[in-house]
VODOGU-679314 format. One record per residue: x, y, z negated of N, C-alpha, C, O in turn; residue in one letter. Coordinates in Angstrom, 2 decimals. Each point is the difference from the previous one (the first is absolute). Example, Ala and Ser with C-alpha at 12.3 -4.5 7.8 and 13.67 -1.06 7.14 Angstrom:
[atom [13.19,-5.69,-7.80],[-0.89,1.19,0.00],[0.90,1.20,0.00],[1.04,-0.02,-0.66],'a'],
[atom [-1.39,1.07,1.38],[0.82,1.19,-0.06],[-0.77,1.09,-0.73],[0.51,1.11,-0.17],'s'],
END
This chain:
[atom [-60.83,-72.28,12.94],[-0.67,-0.20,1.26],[0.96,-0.65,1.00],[1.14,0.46,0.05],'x'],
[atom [-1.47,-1.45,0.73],[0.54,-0.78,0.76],[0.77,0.81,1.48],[-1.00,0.71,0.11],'x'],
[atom [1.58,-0.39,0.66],[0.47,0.33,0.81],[-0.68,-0.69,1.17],[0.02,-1.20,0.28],'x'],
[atom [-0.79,2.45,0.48],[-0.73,0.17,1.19],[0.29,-0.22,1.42],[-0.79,-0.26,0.90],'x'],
[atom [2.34,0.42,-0.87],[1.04,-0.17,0.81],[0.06,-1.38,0.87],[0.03,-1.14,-0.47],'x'],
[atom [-0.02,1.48,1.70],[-0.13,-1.03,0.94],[0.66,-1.55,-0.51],[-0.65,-1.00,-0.31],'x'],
[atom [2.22,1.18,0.33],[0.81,-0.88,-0.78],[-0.15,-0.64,-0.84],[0.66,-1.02,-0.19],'x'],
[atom [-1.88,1.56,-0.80],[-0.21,-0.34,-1.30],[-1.56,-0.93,0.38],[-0.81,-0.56,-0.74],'x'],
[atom [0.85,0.66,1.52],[-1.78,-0.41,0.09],[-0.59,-0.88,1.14],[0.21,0.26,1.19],'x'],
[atom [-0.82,-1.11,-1.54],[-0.57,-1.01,1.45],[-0.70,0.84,0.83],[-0.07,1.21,-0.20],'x'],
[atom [-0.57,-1.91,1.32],[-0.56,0.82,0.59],[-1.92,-0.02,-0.84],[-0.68,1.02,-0.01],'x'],
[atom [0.14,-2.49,-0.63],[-0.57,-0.23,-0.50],[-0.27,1.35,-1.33],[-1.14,0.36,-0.28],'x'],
[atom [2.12,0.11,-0.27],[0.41,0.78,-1.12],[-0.67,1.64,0.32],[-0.72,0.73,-0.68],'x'],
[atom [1.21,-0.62,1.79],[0.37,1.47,0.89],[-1.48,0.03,0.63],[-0.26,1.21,-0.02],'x'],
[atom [-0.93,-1.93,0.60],[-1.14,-0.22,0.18],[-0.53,-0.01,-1.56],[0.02,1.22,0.13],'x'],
[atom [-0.32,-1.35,-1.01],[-0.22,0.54,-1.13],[0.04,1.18,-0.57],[-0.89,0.65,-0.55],'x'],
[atom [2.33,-0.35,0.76],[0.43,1.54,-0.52],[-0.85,1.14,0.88],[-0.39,1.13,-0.28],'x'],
[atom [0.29,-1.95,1.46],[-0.93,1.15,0.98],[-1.34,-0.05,-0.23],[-0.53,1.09,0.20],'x'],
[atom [-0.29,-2.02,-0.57],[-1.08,-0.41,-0.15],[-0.50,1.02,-1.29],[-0.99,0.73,-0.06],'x'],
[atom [2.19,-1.01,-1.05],[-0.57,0.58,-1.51],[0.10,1.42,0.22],[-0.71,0.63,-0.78],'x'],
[atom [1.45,0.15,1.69],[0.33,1.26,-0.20],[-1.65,0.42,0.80],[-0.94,0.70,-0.39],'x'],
[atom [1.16,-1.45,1.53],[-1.44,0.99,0.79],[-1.26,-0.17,-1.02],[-0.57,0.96,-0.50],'x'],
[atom [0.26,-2.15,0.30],[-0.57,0.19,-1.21],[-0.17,0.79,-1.70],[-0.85,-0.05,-0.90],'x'],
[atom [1.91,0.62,1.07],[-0.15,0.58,-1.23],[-1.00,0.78,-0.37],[-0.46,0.19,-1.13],'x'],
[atom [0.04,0.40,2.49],[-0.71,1.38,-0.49],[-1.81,-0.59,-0.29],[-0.99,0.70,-0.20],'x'],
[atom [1.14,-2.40,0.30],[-1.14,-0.29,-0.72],[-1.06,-0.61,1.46],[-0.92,-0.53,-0.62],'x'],
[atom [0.72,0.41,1.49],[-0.70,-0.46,0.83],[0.42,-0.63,1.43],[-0.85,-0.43,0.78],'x'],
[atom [2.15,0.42,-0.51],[0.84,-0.27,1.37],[-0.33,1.28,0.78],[-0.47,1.07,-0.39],'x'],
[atom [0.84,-1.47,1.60],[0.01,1.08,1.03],[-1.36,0.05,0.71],[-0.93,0.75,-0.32],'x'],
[atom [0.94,-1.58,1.28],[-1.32,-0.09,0.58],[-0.58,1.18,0.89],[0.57,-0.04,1.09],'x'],
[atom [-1.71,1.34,-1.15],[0.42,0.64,0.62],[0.32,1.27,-0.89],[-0.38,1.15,0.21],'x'],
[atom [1.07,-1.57,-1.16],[0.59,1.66,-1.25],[1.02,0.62,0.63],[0.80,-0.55,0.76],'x'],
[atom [-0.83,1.73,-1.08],[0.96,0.76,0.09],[0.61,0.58,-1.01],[1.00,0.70,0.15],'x'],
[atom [-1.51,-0.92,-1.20],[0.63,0.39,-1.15],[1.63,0.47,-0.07],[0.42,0.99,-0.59],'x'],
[atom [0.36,-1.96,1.33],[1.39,0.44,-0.03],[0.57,1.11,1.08],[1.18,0.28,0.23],'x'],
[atom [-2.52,0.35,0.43],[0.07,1.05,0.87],[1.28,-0.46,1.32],[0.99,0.57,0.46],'x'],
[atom [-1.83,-2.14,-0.14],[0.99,-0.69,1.23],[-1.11,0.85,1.17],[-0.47,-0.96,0.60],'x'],
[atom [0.01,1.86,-0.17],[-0.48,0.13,0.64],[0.63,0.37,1.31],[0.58,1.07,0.20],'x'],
[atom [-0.74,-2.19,0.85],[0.35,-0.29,1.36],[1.55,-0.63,-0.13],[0.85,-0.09,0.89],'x'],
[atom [-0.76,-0.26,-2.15],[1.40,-0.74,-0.16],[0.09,-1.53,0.37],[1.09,-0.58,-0.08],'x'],
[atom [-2.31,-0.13,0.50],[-0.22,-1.53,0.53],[-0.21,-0.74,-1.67],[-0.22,0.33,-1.16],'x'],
[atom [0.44,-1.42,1.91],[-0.74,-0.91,-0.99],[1.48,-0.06,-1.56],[1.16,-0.28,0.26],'x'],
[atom [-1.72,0.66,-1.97],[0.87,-0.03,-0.29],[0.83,-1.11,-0.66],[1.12,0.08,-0.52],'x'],
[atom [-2.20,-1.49,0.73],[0.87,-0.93,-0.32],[1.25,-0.78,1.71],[0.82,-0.91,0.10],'x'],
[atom [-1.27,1.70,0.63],[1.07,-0.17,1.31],[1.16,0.62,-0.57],[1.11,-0.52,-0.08],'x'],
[atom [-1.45,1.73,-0.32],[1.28,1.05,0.01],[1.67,-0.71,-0.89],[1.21,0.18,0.12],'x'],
[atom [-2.20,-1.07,-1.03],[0.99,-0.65,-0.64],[0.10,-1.33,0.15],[0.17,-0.77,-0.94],'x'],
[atom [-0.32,0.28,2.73],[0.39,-1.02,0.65],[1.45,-0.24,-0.52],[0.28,-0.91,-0.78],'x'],
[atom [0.76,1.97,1.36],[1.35,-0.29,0.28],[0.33,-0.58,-1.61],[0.61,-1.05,-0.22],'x'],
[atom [-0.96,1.64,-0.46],[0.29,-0.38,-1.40],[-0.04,-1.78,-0.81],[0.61,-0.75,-0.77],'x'],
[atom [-1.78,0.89,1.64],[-0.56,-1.74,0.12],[0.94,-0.73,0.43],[0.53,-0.90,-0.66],'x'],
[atom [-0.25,1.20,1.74],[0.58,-0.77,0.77],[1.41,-0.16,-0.39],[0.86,-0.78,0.41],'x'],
[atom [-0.83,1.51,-1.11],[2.05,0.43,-0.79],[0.74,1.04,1.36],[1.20,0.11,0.24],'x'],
[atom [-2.02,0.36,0.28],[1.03,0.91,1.46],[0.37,1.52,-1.09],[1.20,0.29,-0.10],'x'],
[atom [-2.09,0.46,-0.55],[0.69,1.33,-0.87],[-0.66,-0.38,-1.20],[-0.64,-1.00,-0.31],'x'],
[atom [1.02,2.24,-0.40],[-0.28,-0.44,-1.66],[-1.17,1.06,0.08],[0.08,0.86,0.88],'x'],
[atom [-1.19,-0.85,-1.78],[-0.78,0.44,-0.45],[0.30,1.91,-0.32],[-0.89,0.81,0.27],'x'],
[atom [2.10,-0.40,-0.80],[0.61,1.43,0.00],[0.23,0.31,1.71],[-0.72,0.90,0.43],'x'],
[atom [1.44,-1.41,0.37],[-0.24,0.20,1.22],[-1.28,0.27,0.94],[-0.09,0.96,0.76],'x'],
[atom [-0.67,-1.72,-0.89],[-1.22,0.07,0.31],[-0.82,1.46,-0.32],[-0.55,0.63,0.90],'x'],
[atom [0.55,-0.24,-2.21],[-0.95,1.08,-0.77],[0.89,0.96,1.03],[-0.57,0.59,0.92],'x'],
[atom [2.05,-0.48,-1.14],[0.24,1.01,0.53],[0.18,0.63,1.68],[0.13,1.14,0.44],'x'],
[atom [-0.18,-2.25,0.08],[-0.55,-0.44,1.45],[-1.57,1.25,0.15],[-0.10,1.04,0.64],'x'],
[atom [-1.01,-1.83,-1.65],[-1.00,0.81,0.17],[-0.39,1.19,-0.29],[-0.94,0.67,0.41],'x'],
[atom [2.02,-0.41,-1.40],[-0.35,1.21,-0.68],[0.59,0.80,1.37],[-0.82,0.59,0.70],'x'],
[atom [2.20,-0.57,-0.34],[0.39,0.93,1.20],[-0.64,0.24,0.61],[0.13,1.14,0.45],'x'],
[atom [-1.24,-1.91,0.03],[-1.16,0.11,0.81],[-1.15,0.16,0.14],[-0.69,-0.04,1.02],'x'],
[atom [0.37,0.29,-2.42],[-0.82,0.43,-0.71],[-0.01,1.98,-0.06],[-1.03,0.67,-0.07],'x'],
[atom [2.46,-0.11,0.13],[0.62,1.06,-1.12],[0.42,0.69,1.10],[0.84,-0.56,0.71],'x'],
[atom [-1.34,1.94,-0.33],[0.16,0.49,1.85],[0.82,1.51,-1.58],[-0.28,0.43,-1.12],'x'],
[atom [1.28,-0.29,2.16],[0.91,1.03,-0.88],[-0.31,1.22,1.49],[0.49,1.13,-0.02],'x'],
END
């Protein structure tokens, strides 16, 4: 498997990788919640910065998860 990693990847590349993942679960997003983003905003935004090459994709998850995860 190819390396996901900003460095490693266009930005063309990295808009793909985001595209195939939200898709995986078989229908896009639209208004699903399936990934239980509920009141988390839009989730192909969330992985703007990623797009854009500003954090990597592991940064991000764990960004949301903290905020997600009330201890």
């Amino acid at each position: 498997m190819k390396s996901i990693l900003i460095k490693d990847t266009t930005r063309e590349e990295r808009e793909r990788i985001v595209a195939q993942a939200l898709n995986a679960c078989g229908g896009g997003c639209g208004t699903c919640n399936g990934c239980d983003n509920l009141g988390g905003g839009s989730v192909d935004e969330i992985y703007r910065p990623y797009i854009d090459g500003e954090k990597e994709i592991a940064e991000i998850n764990a960004e949301y998860r903290r905020n997600l995860v009330r201890g």
